[in-house]
N, C-alpha and C positions, 0 to 999 in steps of 0.2 A: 504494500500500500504506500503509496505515495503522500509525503508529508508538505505542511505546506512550507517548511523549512528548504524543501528540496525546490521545489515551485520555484520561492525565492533565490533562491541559488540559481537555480539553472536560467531564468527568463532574466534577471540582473547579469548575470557573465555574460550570458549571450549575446543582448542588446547594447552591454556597456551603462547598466545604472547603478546608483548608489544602495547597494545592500545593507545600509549600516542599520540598528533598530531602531525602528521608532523616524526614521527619515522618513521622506516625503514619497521617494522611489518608492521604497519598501510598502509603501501606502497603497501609492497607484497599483502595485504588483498584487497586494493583494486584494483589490478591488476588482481587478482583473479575471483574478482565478474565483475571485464568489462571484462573480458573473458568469463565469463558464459555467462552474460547478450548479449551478441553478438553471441554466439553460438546455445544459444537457441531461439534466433531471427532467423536466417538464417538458423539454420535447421527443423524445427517446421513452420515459414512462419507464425509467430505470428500476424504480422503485414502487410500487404500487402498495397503497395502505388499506384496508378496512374499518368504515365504522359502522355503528349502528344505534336508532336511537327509535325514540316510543314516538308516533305523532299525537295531538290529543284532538280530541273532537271539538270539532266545531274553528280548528285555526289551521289555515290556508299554507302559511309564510314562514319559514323558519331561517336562520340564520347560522353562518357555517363558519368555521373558526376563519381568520382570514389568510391561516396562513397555507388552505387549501391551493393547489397551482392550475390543478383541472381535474373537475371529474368524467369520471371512465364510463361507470354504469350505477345504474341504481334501481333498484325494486323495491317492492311491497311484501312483507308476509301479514296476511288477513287469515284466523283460524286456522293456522299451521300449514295455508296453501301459499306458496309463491308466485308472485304476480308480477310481470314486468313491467315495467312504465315507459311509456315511451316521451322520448323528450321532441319537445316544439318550442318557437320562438316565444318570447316572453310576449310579444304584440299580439298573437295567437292563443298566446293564453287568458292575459286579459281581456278578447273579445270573448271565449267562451265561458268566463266568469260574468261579462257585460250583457251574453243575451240569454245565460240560462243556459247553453249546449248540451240537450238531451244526452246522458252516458249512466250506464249504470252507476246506481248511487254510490257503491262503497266495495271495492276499495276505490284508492285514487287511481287515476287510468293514465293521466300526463304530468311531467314535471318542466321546468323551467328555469335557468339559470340564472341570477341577474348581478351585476355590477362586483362581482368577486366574491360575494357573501351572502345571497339571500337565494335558500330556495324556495321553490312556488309549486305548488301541487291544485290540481284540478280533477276530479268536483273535490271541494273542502269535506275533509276527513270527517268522517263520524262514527269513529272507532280507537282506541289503543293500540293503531295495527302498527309494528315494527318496518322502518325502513333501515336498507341496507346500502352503503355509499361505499365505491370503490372507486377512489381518488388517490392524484399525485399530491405528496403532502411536500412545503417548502423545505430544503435541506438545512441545517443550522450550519450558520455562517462558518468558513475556518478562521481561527483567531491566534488561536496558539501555537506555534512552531511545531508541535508533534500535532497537531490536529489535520485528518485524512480524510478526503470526500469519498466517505463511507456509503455513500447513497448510491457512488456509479461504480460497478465494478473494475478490479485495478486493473485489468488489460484495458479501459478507456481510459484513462489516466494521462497518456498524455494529450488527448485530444484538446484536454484542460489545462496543457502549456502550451500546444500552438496555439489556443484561442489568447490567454497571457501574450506570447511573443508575437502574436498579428496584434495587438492591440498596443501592445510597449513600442515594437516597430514603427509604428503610426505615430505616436507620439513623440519619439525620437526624429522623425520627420525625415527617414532615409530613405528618400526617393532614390538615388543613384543606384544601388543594388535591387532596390521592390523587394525588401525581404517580406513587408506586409505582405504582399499579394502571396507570395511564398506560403507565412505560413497559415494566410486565411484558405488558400486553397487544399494545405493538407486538412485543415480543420473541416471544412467542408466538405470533403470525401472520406474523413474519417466519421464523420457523423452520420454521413449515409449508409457506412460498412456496419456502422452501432445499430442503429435501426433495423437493416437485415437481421445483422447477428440476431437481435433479442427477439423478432419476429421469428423465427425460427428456432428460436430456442424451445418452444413447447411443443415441437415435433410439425409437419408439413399440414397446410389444411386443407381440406377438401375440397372439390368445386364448387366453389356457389351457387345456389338454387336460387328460382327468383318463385315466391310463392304465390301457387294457384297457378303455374303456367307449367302443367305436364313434370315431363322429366328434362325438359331444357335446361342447361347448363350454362354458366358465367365462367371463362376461361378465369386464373387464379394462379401468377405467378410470385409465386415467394422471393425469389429472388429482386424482384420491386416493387409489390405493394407493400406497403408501410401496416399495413392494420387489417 
């Protein structure tokens, strides 16, 4: 695992900034790497959390820690059956709360995302029924010189110094080599190779069915779709 001691070492040598502690470099660098380190959490889905909480009857809206980055999927269990929910724009939601939209009463049937923190369920709960949220949760900052972005596994590790070194390069303002373009472009096809990798990590998926249309099939390459 990679420390952010090492981060600072390596993206300070390489670039030519001032590694001393507590300086200004050392600042930016590590601003740097908890920018990667959180980027590549939340776009990649490195890490995936589970929560779960009771809804109560009669309240619509509930409110999500904020330090949620995106959620993945979410259901209902109502009298120990599981129910999916299917998510729609929050504009869509609130018209189907504005004109009444006939749906069976209970459980909820749609949810809604809104502004980083609020979620929105339709028709309004009228049950104790348990919902289940599987989201990207934010990574805690690295701060301390032994502290490791434990979130992304350490073979992507150093994704999270070229993204550092394209970002220290730009700042250093070395046009005459383009080391920026350098190391944004390994960053960039190293991000793409993460994404396969962890898409595939839970073994190959099947063709996609498009439902209620026979036995027709949706071609379904792993090797580029993302999800």
């Amino acid at each position: 695992m990679t420390t952010l001691a090492t981060f600072r070492t390596n993206v300070s040598s390489i670039i030519g900034l001032d590694n001393t502690a507590g300086g200004a470099d050392q600042s930016l660098v590590d601003g740097w790497v908890n920018e990667a380190y959180l980027t590549l959490t939340r776009d990649t889905r490195s890490k995936v959390s589970i929560a779960t909480f009771t809804l109560t009857s009669g309240s619509a809206d509930y409110t999500m820690d904020t330090e949620v980055l995106s959620i993945i999927d979410v259901y209902v269990t109502s009298t120990s059956v599981d129910y999916s929910l299917t998510r729609i724009a929050v504009d869509d939601l609130l018209t189907y709360r504005r004109n009444g939209a006939t749906v069976q009463a209970s459980p909820a049937r749609y949810y809604a995302y809104t502004g980083g923190n609020l979620l929105m369920f339709y028709p309004t709960p009228n049950a104790a029924d348990t919902i289940t949220v599987y989201y990207v949760d934010r990574p805690t900052a690295l701060s301390a010189s032994s502290d490791s972005p434990s979130d992304v596994p350490a073979e992507y590790h150093p994704l999270i110094e070229w993204y550092a070194l394209w970002r220290a390069a730009d700042y250093d303002d070395d046009e005459s080599s383009k080391q920026g373009d350098r190391y944004r472009q390994w960053y960039v096809e190293g991000l793409g190779k993460m994404r396969r990798d962890l898409n595939l990590k839970g073994g190959k998926l099947p063709p996609a069915r498009i439902p209620g249309v026979g036995g027709r099939l949706l071609p379904h390459d792993n090797s580029t779709d993302r999800y």
